[in-house]
N, C-alpha and C positions, 0 to 999 in steps of 0.2 A: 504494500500500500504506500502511494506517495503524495505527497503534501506541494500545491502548486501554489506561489504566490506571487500574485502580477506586483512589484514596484511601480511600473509604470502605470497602472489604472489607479492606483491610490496616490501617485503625485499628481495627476490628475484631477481626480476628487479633491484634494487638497487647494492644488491652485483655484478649481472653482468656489471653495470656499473662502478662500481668503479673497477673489475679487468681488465677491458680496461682502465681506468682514468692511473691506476697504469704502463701500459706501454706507454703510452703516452711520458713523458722523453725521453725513447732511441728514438721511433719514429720522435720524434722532434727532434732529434741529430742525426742519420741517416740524415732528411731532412737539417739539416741545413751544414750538412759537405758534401750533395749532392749539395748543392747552392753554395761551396766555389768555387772558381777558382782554377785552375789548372797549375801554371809554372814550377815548381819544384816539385811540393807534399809538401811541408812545412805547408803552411797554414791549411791543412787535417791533415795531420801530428802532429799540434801542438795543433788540437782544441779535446779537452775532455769532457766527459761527469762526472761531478762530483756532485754524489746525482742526482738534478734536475736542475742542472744547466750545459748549456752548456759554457765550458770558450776556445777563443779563443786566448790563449797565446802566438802572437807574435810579435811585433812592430809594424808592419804594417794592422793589424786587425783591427781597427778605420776606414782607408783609404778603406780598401775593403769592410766593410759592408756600406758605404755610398751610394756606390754604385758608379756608372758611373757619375762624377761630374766637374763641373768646377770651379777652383779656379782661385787665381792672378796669379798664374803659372802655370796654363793653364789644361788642363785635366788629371783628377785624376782618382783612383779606375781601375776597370778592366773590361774589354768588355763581358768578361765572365759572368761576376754578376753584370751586370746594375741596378740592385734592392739592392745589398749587399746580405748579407744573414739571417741577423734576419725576415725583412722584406717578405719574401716569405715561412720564418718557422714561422711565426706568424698568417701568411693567411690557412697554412697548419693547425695548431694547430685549430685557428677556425671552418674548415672545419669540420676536425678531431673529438672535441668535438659534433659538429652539427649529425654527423653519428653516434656517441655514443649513443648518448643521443633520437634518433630519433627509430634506430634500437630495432627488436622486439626477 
C-alpha cells in the first residue's frame, strides 16, 4: 500500500488562499464603514483604511464603536450601531476567514 501526496495541489490551495487573505483588509473596511452610523457622513468620512489597519479618526469614534451604552449621563453611542463597529467587522472577518479557508 502506498501513500501519494501532490505538493503541488496544496501550494496551490494555498496561494489561493492567501490571495483572498490578501483582500480581506479592504473587505473589513468596506464592513466596518458599513456599520458606522450615519448623521452627517463625518464619521464615514473620517474612517481610513491605512495598510491593514482600519483608523477611525475623529473625536467621537470611542463613543460610537461602544456601541449603544449607558453611562452616569445617561445614554451614549448611537441607535444606529448598537454593537459599535469593530465589533460586527470582527464577526464578519471571522466568518470571512471561515469561507476562505473552507472553500474548494
Amino acid at each position: 500500500m502506498s501513500v501519494t501526496l501532490s505538493v503541488k495541489s496544496m501550494t496551490n490551495s494555498l496561494k489561493r488562499i492567501q490571495k483572498k487573505l490578501n483582500k480581506l483588509p479592504q473587505e473589513a473596511y468596506k464592513e466596518f464603514v458599513k456599520n458606522t452610523p450615519v448623521k452627517t457622513g463625518n464619521a464615514r468620512r473620517k474612517t481610513k483604511l491605512k495598510g491593514n489597519t482600519i483608523e477611525a479618526n475623529y473625536q467621537y469614534a470611542q463613543v460610537l464603536d461602544k456601541g449603544r451604552h449607558m453611562t452616569s449621563r445617561g445614554m451614549r453611542g448611537s441607535d444606529q450601531a448598537t454593537k459599535g463597529m469593530s465589533e460586527p467587522t470582527e464577526e464578519f472577518i471571522q466568518k470571512r476567514i471561515t469561507e476562505i479557508i473552507k472553500a474548494k
